[in-house]
Chimera marker file (.cmm) of the C-alpha trace (Angstrom):
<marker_set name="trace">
<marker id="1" x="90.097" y="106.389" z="75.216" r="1" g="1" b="0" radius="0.5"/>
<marker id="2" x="92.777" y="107.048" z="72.730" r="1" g="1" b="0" radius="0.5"/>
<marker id="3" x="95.630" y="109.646" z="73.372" r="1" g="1" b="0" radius="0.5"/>
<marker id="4" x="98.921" y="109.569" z="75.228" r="1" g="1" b="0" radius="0.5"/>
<marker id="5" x="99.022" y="109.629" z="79.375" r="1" g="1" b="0" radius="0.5"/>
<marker id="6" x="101.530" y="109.372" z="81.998" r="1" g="1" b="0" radius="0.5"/>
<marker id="7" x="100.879" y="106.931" z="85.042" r="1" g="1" b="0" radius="0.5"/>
<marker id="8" x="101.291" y="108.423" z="88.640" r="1" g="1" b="0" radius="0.5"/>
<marker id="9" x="103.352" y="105.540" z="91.436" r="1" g="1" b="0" radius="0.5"/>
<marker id="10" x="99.221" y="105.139" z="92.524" r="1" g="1" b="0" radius="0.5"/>
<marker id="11" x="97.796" y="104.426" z="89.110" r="1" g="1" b="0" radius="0.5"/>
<marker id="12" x="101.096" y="102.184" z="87.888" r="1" g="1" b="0" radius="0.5"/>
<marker id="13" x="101.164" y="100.901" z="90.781" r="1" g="1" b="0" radius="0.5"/>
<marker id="14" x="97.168" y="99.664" z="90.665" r="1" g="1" b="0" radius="0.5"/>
<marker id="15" x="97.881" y="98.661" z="86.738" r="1" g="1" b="0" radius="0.5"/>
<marker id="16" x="100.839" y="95.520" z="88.469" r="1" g="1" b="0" radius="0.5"/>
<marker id="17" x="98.719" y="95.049" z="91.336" r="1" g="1" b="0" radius="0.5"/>
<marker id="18" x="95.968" y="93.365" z="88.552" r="1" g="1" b="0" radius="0.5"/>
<marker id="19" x="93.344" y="96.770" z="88.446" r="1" g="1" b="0" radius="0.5"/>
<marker id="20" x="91.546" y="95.303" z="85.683" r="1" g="1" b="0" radius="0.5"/>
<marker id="21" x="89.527" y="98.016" z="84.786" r="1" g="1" b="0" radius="0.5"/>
<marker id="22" x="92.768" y="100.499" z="84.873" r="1" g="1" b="0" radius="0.5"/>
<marker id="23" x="94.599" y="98.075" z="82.604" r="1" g="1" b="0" radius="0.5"/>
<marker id="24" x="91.424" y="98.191" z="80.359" r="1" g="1" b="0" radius="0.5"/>
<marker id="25" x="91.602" y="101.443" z="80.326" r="1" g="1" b="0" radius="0.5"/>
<marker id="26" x="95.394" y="101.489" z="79.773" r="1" g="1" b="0" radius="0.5"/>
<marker id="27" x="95.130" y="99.415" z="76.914" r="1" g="1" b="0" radius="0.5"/>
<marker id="28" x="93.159" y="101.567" z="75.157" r="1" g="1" b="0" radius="0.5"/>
<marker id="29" x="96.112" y="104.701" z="74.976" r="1" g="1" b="0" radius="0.5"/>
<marker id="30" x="98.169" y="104.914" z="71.883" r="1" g="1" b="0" radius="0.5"/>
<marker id="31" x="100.813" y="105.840" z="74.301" r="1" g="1" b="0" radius="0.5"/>
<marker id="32" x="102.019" y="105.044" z="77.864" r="1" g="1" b="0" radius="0.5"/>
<marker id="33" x="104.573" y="106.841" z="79.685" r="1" g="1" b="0" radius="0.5"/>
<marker id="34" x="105.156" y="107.394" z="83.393" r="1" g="1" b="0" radius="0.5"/>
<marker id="35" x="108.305" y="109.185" z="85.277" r="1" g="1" b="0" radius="0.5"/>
<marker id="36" x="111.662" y="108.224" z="86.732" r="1" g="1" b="0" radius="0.5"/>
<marker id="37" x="110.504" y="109.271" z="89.944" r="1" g="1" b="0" radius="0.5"/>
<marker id="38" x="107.341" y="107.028" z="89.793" r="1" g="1" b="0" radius="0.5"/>
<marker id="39" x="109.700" y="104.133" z="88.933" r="1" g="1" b="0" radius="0.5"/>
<marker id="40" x="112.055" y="104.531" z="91.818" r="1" g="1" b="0" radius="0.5"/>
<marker id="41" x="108.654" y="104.429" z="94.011" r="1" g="1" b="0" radius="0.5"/>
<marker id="42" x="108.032" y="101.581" z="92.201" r="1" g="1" b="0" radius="0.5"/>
<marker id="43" x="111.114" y="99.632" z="92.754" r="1" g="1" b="0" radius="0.5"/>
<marker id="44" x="111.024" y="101.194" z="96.148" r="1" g="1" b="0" radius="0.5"/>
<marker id="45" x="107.824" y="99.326" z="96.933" r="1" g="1" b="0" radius="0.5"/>
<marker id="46" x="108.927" y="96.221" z="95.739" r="1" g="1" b="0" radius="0.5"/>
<marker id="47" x="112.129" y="95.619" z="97.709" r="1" g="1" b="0" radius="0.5"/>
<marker id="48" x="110.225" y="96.441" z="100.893" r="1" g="1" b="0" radius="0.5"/>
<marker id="49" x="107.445" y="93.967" z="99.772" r="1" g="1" b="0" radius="0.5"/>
<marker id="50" x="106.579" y="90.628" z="100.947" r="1" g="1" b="0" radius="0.5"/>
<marker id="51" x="107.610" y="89.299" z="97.867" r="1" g="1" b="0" radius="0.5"/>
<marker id="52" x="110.572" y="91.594" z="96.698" r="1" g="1" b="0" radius="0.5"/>
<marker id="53" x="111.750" y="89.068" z="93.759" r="1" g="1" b="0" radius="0.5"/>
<marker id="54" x="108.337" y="88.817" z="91.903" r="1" g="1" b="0" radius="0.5"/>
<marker id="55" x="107.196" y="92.420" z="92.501" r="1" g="1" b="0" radius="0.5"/>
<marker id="56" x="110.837" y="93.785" z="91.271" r="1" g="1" b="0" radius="0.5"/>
<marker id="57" x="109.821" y="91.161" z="88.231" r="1" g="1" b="0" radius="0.5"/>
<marker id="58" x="106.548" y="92.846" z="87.550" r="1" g="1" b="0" radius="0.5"/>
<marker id="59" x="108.373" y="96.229" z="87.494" r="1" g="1" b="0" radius="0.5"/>
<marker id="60" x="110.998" y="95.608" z="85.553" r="1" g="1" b="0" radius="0.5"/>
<marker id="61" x="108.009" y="94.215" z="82.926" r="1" g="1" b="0" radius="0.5"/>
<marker id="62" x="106.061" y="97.367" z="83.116" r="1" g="1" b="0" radius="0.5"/>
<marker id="63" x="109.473" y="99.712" z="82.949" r="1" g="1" b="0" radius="0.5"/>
<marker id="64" x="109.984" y="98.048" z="79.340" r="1" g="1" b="0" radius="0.5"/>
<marker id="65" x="106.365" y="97.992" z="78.048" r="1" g="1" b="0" radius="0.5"/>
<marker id="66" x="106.158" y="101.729" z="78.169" r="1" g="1" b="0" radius="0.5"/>
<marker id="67" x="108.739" y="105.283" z="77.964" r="1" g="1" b="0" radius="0.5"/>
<marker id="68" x="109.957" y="106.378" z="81.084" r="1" g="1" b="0" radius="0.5"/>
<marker id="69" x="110.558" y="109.564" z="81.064" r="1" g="1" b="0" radius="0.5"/>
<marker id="70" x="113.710" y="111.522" z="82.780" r="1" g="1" b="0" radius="0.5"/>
<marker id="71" x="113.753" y="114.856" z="84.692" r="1" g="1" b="0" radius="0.5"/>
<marker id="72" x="116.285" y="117.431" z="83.275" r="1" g="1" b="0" radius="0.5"/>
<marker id="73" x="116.883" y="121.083" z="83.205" r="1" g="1" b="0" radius="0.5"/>
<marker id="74" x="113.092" y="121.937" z="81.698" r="1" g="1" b="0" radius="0.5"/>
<marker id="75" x="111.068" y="119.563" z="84.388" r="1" g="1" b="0" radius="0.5"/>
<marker id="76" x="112.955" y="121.307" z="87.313" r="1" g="1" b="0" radius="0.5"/>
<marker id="77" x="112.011" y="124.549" z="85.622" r="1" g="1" b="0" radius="0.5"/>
<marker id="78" x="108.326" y="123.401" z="85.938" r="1" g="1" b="0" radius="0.5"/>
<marker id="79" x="108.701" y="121.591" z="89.120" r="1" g="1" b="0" radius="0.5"/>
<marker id="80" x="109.988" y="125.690" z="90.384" r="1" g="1" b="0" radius="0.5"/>
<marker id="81" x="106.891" y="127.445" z="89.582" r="1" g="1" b="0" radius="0.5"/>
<marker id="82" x="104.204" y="125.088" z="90.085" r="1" g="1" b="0" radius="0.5"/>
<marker id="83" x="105.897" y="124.669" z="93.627" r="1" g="1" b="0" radius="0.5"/>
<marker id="84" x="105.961" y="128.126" z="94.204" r="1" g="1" b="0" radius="0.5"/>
<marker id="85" x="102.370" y="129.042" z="92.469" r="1" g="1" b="0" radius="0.5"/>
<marker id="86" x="101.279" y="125.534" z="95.305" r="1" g="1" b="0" radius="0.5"/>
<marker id="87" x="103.436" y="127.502" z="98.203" r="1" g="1" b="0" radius="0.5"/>
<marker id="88" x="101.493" y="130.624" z="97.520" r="1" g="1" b="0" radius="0.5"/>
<marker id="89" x="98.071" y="129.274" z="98.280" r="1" g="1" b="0" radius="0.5"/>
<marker id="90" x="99.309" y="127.620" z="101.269" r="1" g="1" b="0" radius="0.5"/>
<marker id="91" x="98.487" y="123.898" z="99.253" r="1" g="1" b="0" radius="0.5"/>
<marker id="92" x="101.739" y="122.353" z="98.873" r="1" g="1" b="0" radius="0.5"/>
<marker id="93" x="101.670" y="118.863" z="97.577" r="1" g="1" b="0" radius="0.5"/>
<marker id="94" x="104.427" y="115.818" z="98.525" r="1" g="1" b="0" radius="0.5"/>
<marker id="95" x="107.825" y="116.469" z="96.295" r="1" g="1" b="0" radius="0.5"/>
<marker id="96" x="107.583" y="113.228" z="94.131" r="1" g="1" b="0" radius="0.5"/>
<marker id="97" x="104.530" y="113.879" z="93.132" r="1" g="1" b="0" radius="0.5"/>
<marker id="98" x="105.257" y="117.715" z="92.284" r="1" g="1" b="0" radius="0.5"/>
<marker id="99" x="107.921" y="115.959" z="90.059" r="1" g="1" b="0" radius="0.5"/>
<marker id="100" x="105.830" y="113.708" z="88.345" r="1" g="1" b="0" radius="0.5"/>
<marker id="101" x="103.189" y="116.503" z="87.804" r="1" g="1" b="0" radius="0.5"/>
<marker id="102" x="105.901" y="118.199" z="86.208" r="1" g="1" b="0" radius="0.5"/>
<marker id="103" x="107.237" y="115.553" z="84.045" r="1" g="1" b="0" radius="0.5"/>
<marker id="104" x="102.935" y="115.471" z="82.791" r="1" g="1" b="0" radius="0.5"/>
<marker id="105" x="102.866" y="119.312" z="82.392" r="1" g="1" b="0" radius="0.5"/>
<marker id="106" x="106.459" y="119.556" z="80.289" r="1" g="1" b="0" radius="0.5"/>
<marker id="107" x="105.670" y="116.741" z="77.922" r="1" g="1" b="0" radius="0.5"/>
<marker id="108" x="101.277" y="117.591" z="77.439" r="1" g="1" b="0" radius="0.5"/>
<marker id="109" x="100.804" y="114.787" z="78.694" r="1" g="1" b="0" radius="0.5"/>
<marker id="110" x="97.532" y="113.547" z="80.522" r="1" g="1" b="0" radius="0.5"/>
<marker id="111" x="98.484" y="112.423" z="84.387" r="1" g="1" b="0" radius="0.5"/>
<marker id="112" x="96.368" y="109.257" z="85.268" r="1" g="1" b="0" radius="0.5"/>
<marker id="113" x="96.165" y="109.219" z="89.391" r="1" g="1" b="0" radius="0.5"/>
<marker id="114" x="94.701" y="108.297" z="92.078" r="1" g="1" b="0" radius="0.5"/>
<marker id="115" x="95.613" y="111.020" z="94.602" r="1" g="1" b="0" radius="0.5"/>
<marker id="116" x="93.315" y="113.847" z="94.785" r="1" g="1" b="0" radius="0.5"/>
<marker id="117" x="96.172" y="116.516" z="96.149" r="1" g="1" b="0" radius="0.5"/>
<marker id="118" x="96.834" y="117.232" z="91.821" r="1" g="1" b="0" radius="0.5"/>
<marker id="119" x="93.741" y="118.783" z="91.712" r="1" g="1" b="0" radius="0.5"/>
<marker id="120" x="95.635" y="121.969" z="93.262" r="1" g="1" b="0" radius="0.5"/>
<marker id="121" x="97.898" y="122.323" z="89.969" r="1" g="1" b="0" radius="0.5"/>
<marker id="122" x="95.630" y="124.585" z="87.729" r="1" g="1" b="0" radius="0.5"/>
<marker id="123" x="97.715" y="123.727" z="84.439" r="1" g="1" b="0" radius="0.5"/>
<marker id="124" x="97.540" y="119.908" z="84.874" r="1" g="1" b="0" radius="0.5"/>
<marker id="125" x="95.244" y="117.933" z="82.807" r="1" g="1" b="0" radius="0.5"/>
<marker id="126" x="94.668" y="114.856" z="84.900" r="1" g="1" b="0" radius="0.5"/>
<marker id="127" x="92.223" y="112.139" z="84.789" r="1" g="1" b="0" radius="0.5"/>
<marker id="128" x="91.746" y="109.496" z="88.336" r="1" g="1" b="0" radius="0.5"/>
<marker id="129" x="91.235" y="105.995" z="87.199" r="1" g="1" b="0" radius="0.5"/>
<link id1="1" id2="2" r="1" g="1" b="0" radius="0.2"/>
<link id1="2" id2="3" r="1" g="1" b="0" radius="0.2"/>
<link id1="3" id2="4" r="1" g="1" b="0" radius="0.2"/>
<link id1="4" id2="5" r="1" g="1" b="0" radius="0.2"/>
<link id1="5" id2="6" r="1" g="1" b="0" radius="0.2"/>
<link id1="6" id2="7" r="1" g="1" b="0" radius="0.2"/>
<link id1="7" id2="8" r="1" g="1" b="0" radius="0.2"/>
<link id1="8" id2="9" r="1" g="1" b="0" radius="0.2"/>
<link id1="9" id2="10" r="1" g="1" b="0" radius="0.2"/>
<link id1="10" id2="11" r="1" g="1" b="0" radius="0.2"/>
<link id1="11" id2="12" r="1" g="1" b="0" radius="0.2"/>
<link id1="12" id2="13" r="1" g="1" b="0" radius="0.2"/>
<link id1="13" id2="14" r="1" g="1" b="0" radius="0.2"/>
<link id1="14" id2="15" r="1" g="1" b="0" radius="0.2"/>
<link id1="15" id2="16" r="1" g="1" b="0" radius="0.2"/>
<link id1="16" id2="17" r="1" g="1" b="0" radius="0.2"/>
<link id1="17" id2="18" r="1" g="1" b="0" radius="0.2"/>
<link id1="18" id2="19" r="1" g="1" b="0" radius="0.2"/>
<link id1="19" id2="20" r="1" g="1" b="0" radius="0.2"/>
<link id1="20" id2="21" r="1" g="1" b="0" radius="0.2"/>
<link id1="21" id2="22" r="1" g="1" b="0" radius="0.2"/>
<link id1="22" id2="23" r="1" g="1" b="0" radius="0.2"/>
<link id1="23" id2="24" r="1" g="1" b="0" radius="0.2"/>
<link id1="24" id2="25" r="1" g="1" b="0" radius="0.2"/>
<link id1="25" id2="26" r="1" g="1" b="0" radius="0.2"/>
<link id1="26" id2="27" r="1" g="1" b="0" radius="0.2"/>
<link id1="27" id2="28" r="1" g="1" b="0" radius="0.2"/>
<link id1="28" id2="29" r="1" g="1" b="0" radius="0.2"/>
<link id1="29" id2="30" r="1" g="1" b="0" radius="0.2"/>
<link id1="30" id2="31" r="1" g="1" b="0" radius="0.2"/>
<link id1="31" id2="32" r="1" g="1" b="0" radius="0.2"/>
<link id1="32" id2="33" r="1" g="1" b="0" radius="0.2"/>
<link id1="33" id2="34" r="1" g="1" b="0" radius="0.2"/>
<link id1="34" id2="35" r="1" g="1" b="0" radius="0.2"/>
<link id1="35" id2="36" r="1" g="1" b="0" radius="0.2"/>
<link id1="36" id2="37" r="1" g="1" b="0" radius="0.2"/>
<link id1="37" id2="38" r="1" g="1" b="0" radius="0.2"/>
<link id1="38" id2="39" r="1" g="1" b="0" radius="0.2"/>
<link id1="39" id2="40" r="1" g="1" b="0" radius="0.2"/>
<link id1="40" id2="41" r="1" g="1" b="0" radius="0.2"/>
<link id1="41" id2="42" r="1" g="1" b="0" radius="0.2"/>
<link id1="42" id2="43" r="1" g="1" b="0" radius="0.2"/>
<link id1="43" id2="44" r="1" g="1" b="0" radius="0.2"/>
<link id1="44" id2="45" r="1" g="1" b="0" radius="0.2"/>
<link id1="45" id2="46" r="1" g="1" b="0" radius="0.2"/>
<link id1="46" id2="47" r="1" g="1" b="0" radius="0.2"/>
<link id1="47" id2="48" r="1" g="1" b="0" radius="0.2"/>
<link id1="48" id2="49" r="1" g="1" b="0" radius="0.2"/>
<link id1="49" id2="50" r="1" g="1" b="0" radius="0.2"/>
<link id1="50" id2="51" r="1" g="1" b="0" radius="0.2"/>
<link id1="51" id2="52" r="1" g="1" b="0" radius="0.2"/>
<link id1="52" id2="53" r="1" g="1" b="0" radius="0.2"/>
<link id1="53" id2="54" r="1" g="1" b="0" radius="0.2"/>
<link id1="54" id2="55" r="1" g="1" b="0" radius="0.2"/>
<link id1="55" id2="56" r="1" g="1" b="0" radius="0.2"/>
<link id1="56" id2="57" r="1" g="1" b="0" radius="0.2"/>
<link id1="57" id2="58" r="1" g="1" b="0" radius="0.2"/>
<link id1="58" id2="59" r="1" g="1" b="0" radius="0.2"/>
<link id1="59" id2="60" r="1" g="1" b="0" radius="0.2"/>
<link id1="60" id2="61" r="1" g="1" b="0" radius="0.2"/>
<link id1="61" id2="62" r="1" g="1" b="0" radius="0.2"/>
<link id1="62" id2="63" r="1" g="1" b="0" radius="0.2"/>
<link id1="63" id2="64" r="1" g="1" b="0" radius="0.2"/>
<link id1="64" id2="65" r="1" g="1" b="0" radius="0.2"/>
<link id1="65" id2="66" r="1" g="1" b="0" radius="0.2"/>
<link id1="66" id2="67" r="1" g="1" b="0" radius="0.2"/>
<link id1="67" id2="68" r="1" g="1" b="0" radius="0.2"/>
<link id1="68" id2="69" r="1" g="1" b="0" radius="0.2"/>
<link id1="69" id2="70" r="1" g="1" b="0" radius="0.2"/>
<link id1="70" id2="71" r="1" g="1" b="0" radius="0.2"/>
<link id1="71" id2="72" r="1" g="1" b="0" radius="0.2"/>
<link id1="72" id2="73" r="1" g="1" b="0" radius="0.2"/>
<link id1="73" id2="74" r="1" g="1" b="0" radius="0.2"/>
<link id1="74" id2="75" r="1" g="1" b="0" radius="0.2"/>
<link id1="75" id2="76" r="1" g="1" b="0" radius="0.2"/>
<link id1="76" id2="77" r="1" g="1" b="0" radius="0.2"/>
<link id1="77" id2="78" r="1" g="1" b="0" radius="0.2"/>
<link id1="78" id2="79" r="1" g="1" b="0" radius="0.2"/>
<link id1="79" id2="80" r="1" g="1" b="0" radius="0.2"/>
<link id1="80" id2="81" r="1" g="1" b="0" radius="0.2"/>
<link id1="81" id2="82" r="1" g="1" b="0" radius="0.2"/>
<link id1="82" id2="83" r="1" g="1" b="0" radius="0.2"/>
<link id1="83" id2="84" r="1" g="1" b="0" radius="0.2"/>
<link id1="84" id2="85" r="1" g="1" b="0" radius="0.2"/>
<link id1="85" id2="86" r="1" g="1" b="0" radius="0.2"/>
<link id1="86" id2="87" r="1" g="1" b="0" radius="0.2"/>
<link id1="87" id2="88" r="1" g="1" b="0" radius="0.2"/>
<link id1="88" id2="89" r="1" g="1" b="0" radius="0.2"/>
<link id1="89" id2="90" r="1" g="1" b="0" radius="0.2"/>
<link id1="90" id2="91" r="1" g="1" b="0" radius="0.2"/>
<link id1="91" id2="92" r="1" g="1" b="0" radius="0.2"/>
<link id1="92" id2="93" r="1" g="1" b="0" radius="0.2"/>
<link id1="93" id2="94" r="1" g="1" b="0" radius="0.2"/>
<link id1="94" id2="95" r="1" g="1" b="0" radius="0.2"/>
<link id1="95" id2="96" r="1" g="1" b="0" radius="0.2"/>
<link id1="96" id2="97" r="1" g="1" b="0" radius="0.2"/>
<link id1="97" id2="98" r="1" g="1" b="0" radius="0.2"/>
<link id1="98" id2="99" r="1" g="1" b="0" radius="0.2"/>
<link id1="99" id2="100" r="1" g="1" b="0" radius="0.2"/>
<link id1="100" id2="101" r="1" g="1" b="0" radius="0.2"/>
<link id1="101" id2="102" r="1" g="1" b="0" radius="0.2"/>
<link id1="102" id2="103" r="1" g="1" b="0" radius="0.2"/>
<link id1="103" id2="104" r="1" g="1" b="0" radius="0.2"/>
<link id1="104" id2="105" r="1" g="1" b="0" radius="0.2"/>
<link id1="105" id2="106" r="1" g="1" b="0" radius="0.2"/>
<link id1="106" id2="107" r="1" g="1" b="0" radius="0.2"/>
<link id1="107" id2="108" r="1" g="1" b="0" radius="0.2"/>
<link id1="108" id2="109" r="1" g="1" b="0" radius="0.2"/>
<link id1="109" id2="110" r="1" g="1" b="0" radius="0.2"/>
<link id1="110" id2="111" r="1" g="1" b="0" radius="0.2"/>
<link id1="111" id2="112" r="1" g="1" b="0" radius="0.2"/>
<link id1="112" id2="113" r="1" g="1" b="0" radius="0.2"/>
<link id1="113" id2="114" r="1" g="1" b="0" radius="0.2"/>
<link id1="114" id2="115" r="1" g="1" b="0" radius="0.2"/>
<link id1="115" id2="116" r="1" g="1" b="0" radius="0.2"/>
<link id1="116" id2="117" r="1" g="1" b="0" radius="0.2"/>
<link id1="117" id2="118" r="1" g="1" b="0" radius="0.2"/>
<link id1="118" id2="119" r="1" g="1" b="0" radius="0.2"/>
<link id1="119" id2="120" r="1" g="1" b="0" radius="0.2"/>
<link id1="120" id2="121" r="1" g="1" b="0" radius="0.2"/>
<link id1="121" id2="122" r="1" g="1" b="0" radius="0.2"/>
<link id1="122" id2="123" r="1" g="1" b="0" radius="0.2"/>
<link id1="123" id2="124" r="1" g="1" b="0" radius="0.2"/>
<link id1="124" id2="125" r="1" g="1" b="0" radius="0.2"/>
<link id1="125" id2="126" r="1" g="1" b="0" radius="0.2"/>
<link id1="126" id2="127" r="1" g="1" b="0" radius="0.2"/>
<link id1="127" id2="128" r="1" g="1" b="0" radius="0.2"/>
<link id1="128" id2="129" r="1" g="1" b="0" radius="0.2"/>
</marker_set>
C-alpha cells in the first residue's frame, strides 16, 4: 500500500514490539512519519519497562528511520476545533491522542491505529492495522 501515513503510540508501538504483519505493511509506505507526542509515549514506555536500556534502543532506532513530526501554532489550531467539534457530541477522546490526530489531519496524512476512539473525528482518514 503505497502513500505516506503517520503511526499512532499503539501502531509504533506494535511495529518495535516485532508486529510482523504491521511492519509488512509499513514497509510498503513511501513515507513514515509519526508525532512528538507519540514519541514521548514511546520513550515513556520504555523507561518504565522491564528492560528500559534495550526498549529506549529500539526507540531511538525507529525515531531515526522515519520524520517525526512537531506540534506548533497550526496543530494546536486543529487540536482546538476537533476538541471542541468531540466536546459537542459528548465523545471526547484522551489529549495525546487528540494531538496526534491533529498532527495526521494538518499534514494529510493517513493515521495508522489501533484505538477505535478516532473513529469519532469525521475529518480523519485513518486506517487500524
Amino acid at each position: 500500500m503505497p502513500g505516506r501515513a503517520l503511526l499512532d503510540t499503539s501502531a509504533a508501538a506494535a511495529f518495535l514490539r516485532g508486529d510482523q504483519v504491521l511492519a509488512d505493511r509499513v514497509a510498503g509506505l513511501d513515507e513514515v512519519f509519526t508525532s512528538v507526542v507519540a514519541v514521548g509515549e514511546l520513550l515513556y514506555g520504555a523507561r518504565h519497562s522491564s528492560n528500559p536500556d534495550g526498549n529506549l534502543e529500539r526507540v531511538s532506532s525507529f525515531v531515526s528511520a522515519i520524520v517525526v513530526l512537531p506540534c506548533d501554532d497550526a496543530t494546536a489550531e486543529v487540536y482546538a476545533r476537533v476538541k471542541q467539534d468531540l466536546r459537542a457530541k459528548g465523545r471526547p477522546i484522551p489529549d495525546n491522542d487528540l494531538w496526534i490526530a491533529s498532527t495526521a489531519i494538518q499534514h494529510g496524512l493517513r493515521l495508522i491505529d489501533r484505538d477505535a476512539h478516532f473513529e469519532q473525528i469525521e475529518e480523519l482518514e485513518r486506517e487500524t492495522w
